[in-house]
C-alpha positions in Angstrom: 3.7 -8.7 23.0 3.6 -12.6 22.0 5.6 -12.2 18.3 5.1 -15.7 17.5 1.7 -15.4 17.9 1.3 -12.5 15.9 3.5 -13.5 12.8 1.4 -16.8 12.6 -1.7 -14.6 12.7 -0.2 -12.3 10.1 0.5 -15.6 7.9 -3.0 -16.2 8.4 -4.9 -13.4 7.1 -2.2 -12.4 4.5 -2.7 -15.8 2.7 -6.6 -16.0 3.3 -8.3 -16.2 -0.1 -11.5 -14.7 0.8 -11.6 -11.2 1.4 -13.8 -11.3 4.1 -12.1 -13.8 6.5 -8.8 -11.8 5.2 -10.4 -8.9 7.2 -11.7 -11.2 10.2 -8.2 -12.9 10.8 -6.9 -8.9 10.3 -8.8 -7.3 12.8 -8.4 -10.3 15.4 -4.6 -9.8 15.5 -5.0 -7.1 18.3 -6.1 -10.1 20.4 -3.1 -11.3 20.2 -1.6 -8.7 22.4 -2.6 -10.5 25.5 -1.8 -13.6 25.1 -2.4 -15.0 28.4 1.0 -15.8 30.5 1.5 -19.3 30.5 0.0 -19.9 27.1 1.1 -22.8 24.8 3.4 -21.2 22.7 2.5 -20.7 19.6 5.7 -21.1 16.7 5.5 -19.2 13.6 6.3 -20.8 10.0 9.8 -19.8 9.1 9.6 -16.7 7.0 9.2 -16.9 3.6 8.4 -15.5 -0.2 5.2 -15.1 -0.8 4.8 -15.2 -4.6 0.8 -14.8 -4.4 -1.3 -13.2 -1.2 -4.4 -15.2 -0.7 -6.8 -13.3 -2.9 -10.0 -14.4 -4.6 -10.4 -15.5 -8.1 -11.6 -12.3 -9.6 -11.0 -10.1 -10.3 -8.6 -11.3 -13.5 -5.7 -9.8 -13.5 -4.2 -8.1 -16.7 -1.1 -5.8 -17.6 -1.5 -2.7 -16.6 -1.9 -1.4 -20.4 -4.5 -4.0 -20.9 -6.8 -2.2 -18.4 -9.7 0.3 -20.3 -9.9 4.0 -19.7 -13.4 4.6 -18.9 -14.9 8.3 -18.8 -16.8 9.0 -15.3 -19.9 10.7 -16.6 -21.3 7.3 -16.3 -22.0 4.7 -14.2 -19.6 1.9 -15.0 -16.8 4.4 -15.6 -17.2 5.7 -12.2 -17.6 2.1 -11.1 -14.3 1.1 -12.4 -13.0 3.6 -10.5 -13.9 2.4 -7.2 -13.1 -1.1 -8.2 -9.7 0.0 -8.9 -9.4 2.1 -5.6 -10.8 -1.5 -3.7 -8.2 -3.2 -6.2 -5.3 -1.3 -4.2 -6.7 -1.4 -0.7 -7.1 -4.8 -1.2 -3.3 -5.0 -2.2 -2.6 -2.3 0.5 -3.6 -4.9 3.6 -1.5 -7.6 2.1 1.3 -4.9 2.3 1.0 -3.8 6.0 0.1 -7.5 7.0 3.3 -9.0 5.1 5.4 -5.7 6.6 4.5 -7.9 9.7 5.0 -11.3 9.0 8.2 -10.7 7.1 10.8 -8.2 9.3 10.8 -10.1 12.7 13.5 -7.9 14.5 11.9 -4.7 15.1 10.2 -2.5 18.0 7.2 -3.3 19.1 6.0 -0.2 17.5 6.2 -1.3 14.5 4.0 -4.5 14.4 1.4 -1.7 16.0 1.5 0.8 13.6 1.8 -1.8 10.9 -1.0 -3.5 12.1 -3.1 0.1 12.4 -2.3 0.5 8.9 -3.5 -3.0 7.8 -6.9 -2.0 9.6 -7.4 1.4 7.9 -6.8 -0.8 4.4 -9.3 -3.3 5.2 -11.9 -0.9 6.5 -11.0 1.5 3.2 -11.7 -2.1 1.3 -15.1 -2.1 3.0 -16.4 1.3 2.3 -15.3 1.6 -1.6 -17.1 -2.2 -1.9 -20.2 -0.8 -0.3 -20.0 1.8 -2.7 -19.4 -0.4 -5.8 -22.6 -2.5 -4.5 -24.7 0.6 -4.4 -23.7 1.3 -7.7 -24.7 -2.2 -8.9 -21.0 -3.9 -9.1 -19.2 -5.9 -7.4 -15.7 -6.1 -6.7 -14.1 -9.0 -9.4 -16.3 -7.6 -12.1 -13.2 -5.3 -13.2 -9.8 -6.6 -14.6 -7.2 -5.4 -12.6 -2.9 -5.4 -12.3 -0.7 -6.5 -9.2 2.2 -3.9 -9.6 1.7 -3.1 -5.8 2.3 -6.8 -4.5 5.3 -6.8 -7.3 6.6 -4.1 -5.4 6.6 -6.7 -2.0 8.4 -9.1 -3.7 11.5 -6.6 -4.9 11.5 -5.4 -1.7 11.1 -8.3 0.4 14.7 -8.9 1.3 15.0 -5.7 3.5 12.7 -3.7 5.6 14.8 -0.4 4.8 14.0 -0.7 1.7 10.6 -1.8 1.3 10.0 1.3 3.8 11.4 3.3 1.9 9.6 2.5 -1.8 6.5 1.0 -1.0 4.9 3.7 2.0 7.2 6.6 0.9 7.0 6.1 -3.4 3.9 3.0 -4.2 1.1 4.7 -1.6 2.4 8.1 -1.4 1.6 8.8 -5.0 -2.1 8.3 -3.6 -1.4 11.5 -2.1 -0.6 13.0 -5.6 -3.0 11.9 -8.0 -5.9 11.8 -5.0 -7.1 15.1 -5.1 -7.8 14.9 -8.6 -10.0 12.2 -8.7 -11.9 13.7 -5.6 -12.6 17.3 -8.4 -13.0 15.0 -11.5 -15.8 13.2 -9.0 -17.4 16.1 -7.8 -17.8 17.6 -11.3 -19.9 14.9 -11.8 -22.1 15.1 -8.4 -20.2 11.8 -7.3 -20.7 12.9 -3.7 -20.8 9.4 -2.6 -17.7 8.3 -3.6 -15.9 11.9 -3.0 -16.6 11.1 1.0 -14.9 7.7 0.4 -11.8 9.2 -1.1 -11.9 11.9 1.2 -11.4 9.6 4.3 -9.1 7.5 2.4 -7.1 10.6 1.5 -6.8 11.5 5.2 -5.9 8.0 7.1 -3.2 7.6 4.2 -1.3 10.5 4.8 -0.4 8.6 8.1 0.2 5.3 6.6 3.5 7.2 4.7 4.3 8.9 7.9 4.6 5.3 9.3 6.7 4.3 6.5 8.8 7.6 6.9 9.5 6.9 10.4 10.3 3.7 10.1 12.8 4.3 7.1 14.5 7.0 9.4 14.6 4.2 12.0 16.4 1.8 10.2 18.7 4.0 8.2 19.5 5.3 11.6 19.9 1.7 13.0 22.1 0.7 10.0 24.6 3.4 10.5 23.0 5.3 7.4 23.2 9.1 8.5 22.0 10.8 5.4 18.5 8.7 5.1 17.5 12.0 2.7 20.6 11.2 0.5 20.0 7.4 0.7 16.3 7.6 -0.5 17.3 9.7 -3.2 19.8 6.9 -4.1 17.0 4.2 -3.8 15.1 5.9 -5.8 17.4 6.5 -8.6 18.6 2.5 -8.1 15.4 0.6 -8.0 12.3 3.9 -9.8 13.6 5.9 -12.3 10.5 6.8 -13.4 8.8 5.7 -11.4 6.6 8.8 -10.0 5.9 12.0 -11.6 5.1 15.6 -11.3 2.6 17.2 -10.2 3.4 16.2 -6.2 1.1 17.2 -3.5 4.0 19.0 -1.9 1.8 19.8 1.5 0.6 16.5 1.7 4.3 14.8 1.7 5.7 17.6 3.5 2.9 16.3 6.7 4.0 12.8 6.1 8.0 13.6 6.5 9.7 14.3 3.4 11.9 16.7 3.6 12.6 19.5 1.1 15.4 18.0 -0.5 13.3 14.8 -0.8 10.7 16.4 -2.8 13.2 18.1 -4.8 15.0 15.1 -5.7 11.8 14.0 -6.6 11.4 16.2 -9.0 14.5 15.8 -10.6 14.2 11.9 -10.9 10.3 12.4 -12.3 10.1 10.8 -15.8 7.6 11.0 -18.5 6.7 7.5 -19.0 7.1 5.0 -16.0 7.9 1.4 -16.7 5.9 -1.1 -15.1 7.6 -2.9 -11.8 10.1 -2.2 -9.3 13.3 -3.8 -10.1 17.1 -3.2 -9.1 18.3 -3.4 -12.5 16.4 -1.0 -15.8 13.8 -0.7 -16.8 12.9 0.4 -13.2 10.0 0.5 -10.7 6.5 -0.1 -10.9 4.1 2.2 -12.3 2.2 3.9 -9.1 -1.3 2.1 -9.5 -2.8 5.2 -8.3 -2.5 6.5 -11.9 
Protein backbone atom coordinates (compact mmCIF):
# COMPACT_ATOMS: atom_id res chain seq x y z
CA UNK A 1 0.00 0.00 0.00
CA UNK A 2 1.45 3.58 -1.14
CA UNK A 3 0.23 5.60 2.43
CA UNK A 4 1.25 8.81 1.04
CA UNK A 5 -0.69 8.43 -1.76
CA UNK A 6 -3.66 7.47 -0.03
CA UNK A 7 -3.65 10.25 2.86
CA UNK A 8 -3.26 12.97 0.03
CA UNK A 9 -6.26 11.30 -1.67
CA UNK A 10 -8.11 11.19 1.63
CA UNK A 11 -7.22 15.08 1.96
CA UNK A 12 -8.68 15.32 -1.33
CA UNK A 13 -12.14 14.14 -1.13
CA UNK A 14 -12.59 14.97 2.61
CA UNK A 15 -12.09 18.75 1.77
CA UNK A 16 -14.02 18.58 -1.69
CA UNK A 17 -17.04 20.98 -1.48
CA UNK A 18 -19.17 19.35 -3.96
CA UNK A 19 -20.77 16.27 -2.91
CA UNK A 20 -20.42 14.65 -6.02
CA UNK A 21 -16.67 15.00 -6.71
CA UNK A 22 -16.46 14.25 -2.69
CA UNK A 23 -17.81 10.78 -3.79
CA UNK A 24 -15.61 10.53 -7.12
CA UNK A 25 -12.23 11.35 -5.32
CA UNK A 26 -13.87 8.70 -2.52
CA UNK A 27 -14.34 5.80 -4.58
CA UNK A 28 -10.99 6.44 -6.58
CA UNK A 29 -8.87 5.89 -3.50
CA UNK A 30 -8.91 2.02 -4.04
CA UNK A 31 -6.68 2.92 -7.09
CA UNK A 32 -4.38 3.94 -5.04
CA UNK A 33 -3.57 0.52 -3.89
CA UNK A 34 -1.35 -0.11 -6.83
CA UNK A 35 0.51 2.44 -7.26
CA UNK A 36 2.93 1.35 -9.78
CA UNK A 37 6.60 0.50 -8.45
CA UNK A 38 8.77 3.14 -9.28
CA UNK A 39 6.11 5.87 -9.17
CA UNK A 40 7.01 9.54 -8.29
CA UNK A 41 6.25 9.61 -4.83
CA UNK A 42 3.58 11.32 -3.93
CA UNK A 43 4.12 13.43 -0.17
CA UNK A 44 1.14 14.04 1.88
CA UNK A 45 0.26 17.51 3.54
CA UNK A 46 1.36 17.29 7.11
CA UNK A 47 -1.63 16.29 9.19
CA UNK A 48 -3.83 18.74 10.43
CA UNK A 49 -7.31 20.15 12.11
CA UNK A 50 -9.78 20.31 10.00
CA UNK A 51 -12.21 22.85 11.44
CA UNK A 52 -14.76 22.56 8.33
CA UNK A 53 -14.99 19.33 5.74
CA UNK A 54 -15.51 20.58 2.29
CA UNK A 55 -19.29 20.58 2.12
CA UNK A 56 -21.62 22.64 -0.06
CA UNK A 57 -23.42 25.77 0.86
CA UNK A 58 -26.67 24.31 1.77
CA UNK A 59 -27.92 23.06 3.52
CA UNK A 60 -27.75 26.02 6.42
CA UNK A 61 -26.70 24.83 9.31
CA UNK A 62 -28.64 25.59 12.64
CA UNK A 63 -28.52 24.38 16.41
CA UNK A 64 -29.87 21.40 16.83
CA UNK A 65 -32.98 22.88 18.75
CA UNK A 66 -33.53 25.22 15.96
CA UNK A 67 -34.38 22.32 13.62
CA UNK A 68 -38.57 21.72 13.26
CA UNK A 69 -40.33 18.54 14.22
CA UNK A 70 -42.30 17.62 11.26
CA UNK A 71 -45.04 14.79 11.39
CA UNK A 72 -44.49 12.06 8.53
CA UNK A 73 -48.07 11.65 7.39
CA UNK A 74 -46.97 14.08 4.83
CA UNK A 75 -44.75 14.67 2.20
CA UNK A 76 -42.27 17.24 3.45
CA UNK A 77 -42.23 15.74 6.91
CA UNK A 78 -41.13 12.52 5.46
CA UNK A 79 -38.89 14.52 3.27
CA UNK A 80 -37.16 16.05 6.12
CA UNK A 81 -36.44 12.92 7.21
CA UNK A 82 -34.49 11.67 4.55
CA UNK A 83 -32.69 14.97 4.19
CA UNK A 84 -31.67 14.54 7.75
CA UNK A 85 -30.67 10.78 7.20
CA UNK A 86 -28.42 12.26 3.83
CA UNK A 87 -27.42 15.18 6.46
CA UNK A 88 -25.50 12.33 8.48
CA UNK A 89 -24.24 10.10 5.66
CA UNK A 90 -23.00 13.04 4.32
CA UNK A 91 -21.13 13.82 7.78
CA UNK A 92 -20.56 9.93 8.05
CA UNK A 93 -17.96 9.85 4.77
CA UNK A 94 -16.10 12.86 6.16
CA UNK A 95 -15.75 10.65 9.39
CA UNK A 96 -14.31 7.40 7.73
CA UNK A 97 -12.24 9.60 5.15
CA UNK A 98 -10.69 11.84 8.03
CA UNK A 99 -10.22 8.38 10.24
CA UNK A 100 -7.78 8.00 7.21
CA UNK A 101 -6.11 11.03 6.62
CA UNK A 102 -5.56 11.75 10.32
CA UNK A 103 -4.05 8.37 12.31
CA UNK A 104 -1.11 7.59 9.98
CA UNK A 105 0.45 4.72 12.10
CA UNK A 106 -1.83 1.88 11.80
CA UNK A 107 -2.23 -1.61 9.90
CA UNK A 108 -3.08 -1.67 6.71
CA UNK A 109 -6.32 -2.90 7.70
CA UNK A 110 -7.45 -0.14 8.88
CA UNK A 111 -7.13 2.43 5.91
CA UNK A 112 -9.20 -0.70 4.14
CA UNK A 113 -11.89 -1.04 6.32
CA UNK A 114 -12.02 2.67 6.84
CA UNK A 115 -12.11 3.22 3.41
CA UNK A 116 -15.11 0.37 2.95
CA UNK A 117 -16.89 2.35 5.46
CA UNK A 118 -16.41 5.72 3.65
CA UNK A 119 -17.86 3.89 0.42
CA UNK A 120 -20.96 2.41 2.19
CA UNK A 121 -21.56 6.33 3.42
CA UNK A 122 -21.25 7.77 0.10
CA UNK A 123 -23.33 5.17 -1.64
CA UNK A 124 -26.04 5.53 1.52
CA UNK A 125 -25.68 9.50 0.45
CA UNK A 126 -26.78 8.44 -2.94
CA UNK A 127 -29.73 6.37 -2.44
CA UNK A 128 -31.50 8.67 0.46
CA UNK A 129 -30.77 11.78 -2.33
CA UNK A 130 -32.48 9.73 -5.02
CA UNK A 131 -35.11 9.33 -2.68
CA UNK A 132 -35.44 13.02 -1.60
CA UNK A 133 -35.54 13.80 -5.50
CA UNK A 134 -38.41 11.44 -6.05
CA UNK A 135 -40.13 13.04 -3.52
CA UNK A 136 -39.54 16.47 -5.03
CA UNK A 137 -36.53 17.85 -2.69
CA UNK A 138 -33.35 18.19 -2.81
CA UNK A 139 -30.73 17.88 -0.39
CA UNK A 140 -29.84 21.69 1.01
CA UNK A 141 -33.53 22.47 1.04
CA UNK A 142 -33.50 21.46 4.93
CA UNK A 143 -31.59 23.26 7.74
CA UNK A 144 -29.45 20.99 9.40
CA UNK A 145 -26.71 20.62 12.63
CA UNK A 146 -22.95 19.45 12.52
CA UNK A 147 -22.80 17.65 16.06
CA UNK A 148 -21.26 14.55 14.15
CA UNK A 149 -18.17 16.54 12.58
CA UNK A 150 -17.96 18.29 16.30
CA UNK A 151 -17.47 14.97 17.45
CA UNK A 152 -14.13 14.69 14.85
CA UNK A 153 -12.76 17.63 16.21
CA UNK A 154 -12.93 16.43 20.21
CA UNK A 155 -11.68 13.38 19.09
CA UNK A 156 -9.14 14.24 16.67
CA UNK A 157 -6.08 13.99 18.96
CA UNK A 158 -6.25 10.17 19.30
CA UNK A 159 -7.43 7.33 17.28
CA UNK A 160 -8.43 5.29 20.63
CA UNK A 161 -10.64 7.53 21.31
CA UNK A 162 -12.32 8.73 18.37
CA UNK A 163 -12.85 4.80 17.95
CA UNK A 164 -14.20 4.50 20.63
CA UNK A 165 -17.07 7.52 20.75
CA UNK A 166 -17.64 8.20 17.29
CA UNK A 167 -18.31 4.29 15.57
CA UNK A 168 -19.08 2.77 19.04
CA UNK A 169 -21.49 5.88 20.71
CA UNK A 170 -22.23 8.83 17.47
CA UNK A 171 -23.28 5.89 14.65
CA UNK A 172 -24.15 3.18 16.89
CA UNK A 173 -27.15 5.03 18.26
CA UNK A 174 -28.24 4.56 14.46
CA UNK A 175 -28.64 1.15 15.46
CA UNK A 176 -31.06 2.25 18.34
CA UNK A 177 -33.36 4.75 17.17
CA UNK A 178 -33.26 2.98 13.40
CA UNK A 179 -35.82 0.56 13.75
CA UNK A 180 -38.17 2.94 14.79
CA UNK A 181 -38.17 5.11 12.00
CA UNK A 182 -38.29 2.06 9.64
CA UNK A 183 -42.24 1.10 11.80
CA UNK A 184 -43.07 4.91 12.04
CA UNK A 185 -42.40 4.77 7.96
CA UNK A 186 -44.17 1.79 7.22
CA UNK A 187 -47.32 2.97 9.12
CA UNK A 188 -47.48 5.34 6.68
CA UNK A 189 -46.81 3.05 3.42
CA UNK A 190 -43.33 4.76 3.09
CA UNK A 191 -42.07 1.60 1.50
CA UNK A 192 -39.63 3.52 -0.47
CA UNK A 193 -37.74 4.91 2.00
CA UNK A 194 -38.20 1.79 4.50
CA UNK A 195 -35.88 -0.22 1.81
CA UNK A 196 -33.39 2.71 2.16
CA UNK A 197 -33.13 2.46 5.92
CA UNK A 198 -33.30 -1.09 5.76
CA UNK A 199 -29.97 -1.35 3.82
CA UNK A 200 -28.55 1.43 5.79
CA UNK A 201 -29.48 -0.35 8.96
CA UNK A 202 -27.57 -3.46 7.80
CA UNK A 203 -24.11 -2.10 6.23
CA UNK A 204 -23.97 0.07 9.66
CA UNK A 205 -23.99 -2.56 11.98
CA UNK A 206 -20.47 -3.35 10.38
CA UNK A 207 -19.22 0.18 10.35
CA UNK A 208 -19.37 -0.12 14.49
CA UNK A 209 -17.87 -3.47 14.37
CA UNK A 210 -14.98 -1.73 12.59
CA UNK A 211 -14.86 0.82 15.20
CA UNK A 212 -15.12 -1.98 17.91
CA UNK A 213 -12.20 -3.69 16.55
CA UNK A 214 -10.20 -1.14 16.05
CA UNK A 215 -10.80 0.28 19.72
CA UNK A 216 -9.85 -3.27 21.02
CA UNK A 217 -6.73 -2.86 18.77
CA UNK A 218 -5.41 0.09 20.19
CA UNK A 219 -6.42 -0.34 23.82
CA UNK A 220 -4.55 -3.60 23.32
CA UNK A 221 -1.55 -1.75 21.56
CA UNK A 222 -1.51 0.94 24.37
CA UNK A 223 -1.09 -1.51 27.13
CA UNK A 224 -4.98 -0.92 28.09
CA UNK A 225 -6.23 -4.52 29.20
CA UNK A 226 -9.64 -3.69 30.35
CA UNK A 227 -10.81 -1.86 26.84
CA UNK A 228 -14.58 -2.77 28.45
CA UNK A 229 -13.65 -0.78 31.64
CA UNK A 230 -11.84 1.97 29.62
CA UNK A 231 -14.89 2.73 27.36
CA UNK A 232 -17.06 2.87 30.19
CA UNK A 233 -14.58 5.45 31.59
CA UNK A 234 -14.68 7.40 28.16
CA UNK A 235 -17.91 7.40 28.22
CA UNK A 236 -18.45 8.80 31.60
CA UNK A 237 -15.31 11.44 30.73
CA UNK A 238 -16.25 12.86 27.48
CA UNK A 239 -20.91 11.63 27.10
CA UNK A 240 -22.67 11.74 30.05
CA UNK A 241 -25.65 11.85 28.48
CA UNK A 242 -24.96 11.35 25.77
CA UNK A 243 -27.10 8.17 24.54
CA UNK A 244 -30.16 6.82 25.98
CA UNK A 245 -32.39 3.92 26.57
CA UNK A 246 -34.10 2.05 24.72
CA UNK A 247 -30.69 0.14 23.03
CA UNK A 248 -30.98 -2.31 20.34
CA UNK A 249 -29.25 -4.76 22.63
CA UNK A 250 -28.99 -7.57 19.55
CA UNK A 251 -27.85 -5.18 17.20
CA UNK A 252 -24.75 -3.89 19.49
CA UNK A 253 -24.24 -7.27 20.82
CA UNK A 254 -23.41 -8.27 16.63
CA UNK A 255 -21.22 -5.27 16.49
CA UNK A 256 -18.95 -6.21 19.73
CA UNK A 257 -20.12 -4.75 22.84
CA UNK A 258 -19.98 -6.81 25.39
CA UNK A 259 -22.51 -7.29 28.14
CA UNK A 260 -20.93 -5.19 30.60
CA UNK A 261 -20.72 -2.52 27.87
CA UNK A 262 -24.37 -2.39 27.30
CA UNK A 263 -24.90 -2.37 30.92
CA UNK A 264 -22.79 0.43 31.68
CA UNK A 265 -24.65 1.96 29.11
CA UNK A 266 -27.52 1.80 30.71
CA UNK A 267 -26.35 3.08 33.83
CA UNK A 268 -24.70 6.25 32.21
CA UNK A 269 -28.13 6.92 29.97
CA UNK A 270 -29.47 10.38 30.89
CA UNK A 271 -32.70 12.02 30.20
CA UNK A 272 -31.67 15.03 28.34
CA UNK A 273 -28.34 14.99 26.31
CA UNK A 274 -26.38 18.13 25.91
CA UNK A 275 -25.27 19.05 22.59
CA UNK A 276 -21.39 18.21 21.74
CA UNK A 277 -18.73 15.97 22.87
CA UNK A 278 -16.42 17.62 25.07
CA UNK A 279 -13.85 16.44 27.97
CA UNK A 280 -14.95 18.80 30.37
CA UNK A 281 -19.41 19.15 31.30
CA UNK A 282 -21.73 19.66 29.87
CA UNK A 283 -20.69 16.48 27.85
CA UNK A 284 -21.05 14.87 24.44
CA UNK A 285 -22.96 15.47 21.51
CA UNK A 286 -26.40 14.75 21.15
CA UNK A 287 -26.62 11.46 18.76
CA UNK A 288 -28.02 13.16 15.46
CA UNK A 289 -29.83 10.00 14.89
CA UNK A 290 -32.51 11.38 17.36
Amino acid sequence: MHRNAWFAGAEAALCANDPIQKIALTRALPNLLDTPAGAPAQVPSPVRRIPVPGRPERPALVAPRQLQARKLGSIPGRAALVHAVAHIEFNAINLALDAIYRFRDLPDAYYIDWLSVALDEARHFEILTQRLQTLGFQYGDFPAHNGLWQAALDTDHDPLIRMALVPRVLEARGLDVTPGMIARLEEVGDAETVACLRVILAEELNHVAIGTRWYRYLCAKTGIADSEGHFLDLLAQYSPGAIRPPFNEPARKAAGFSAREQAGLERLGMPSPPDRLTNHPPGFARSERE
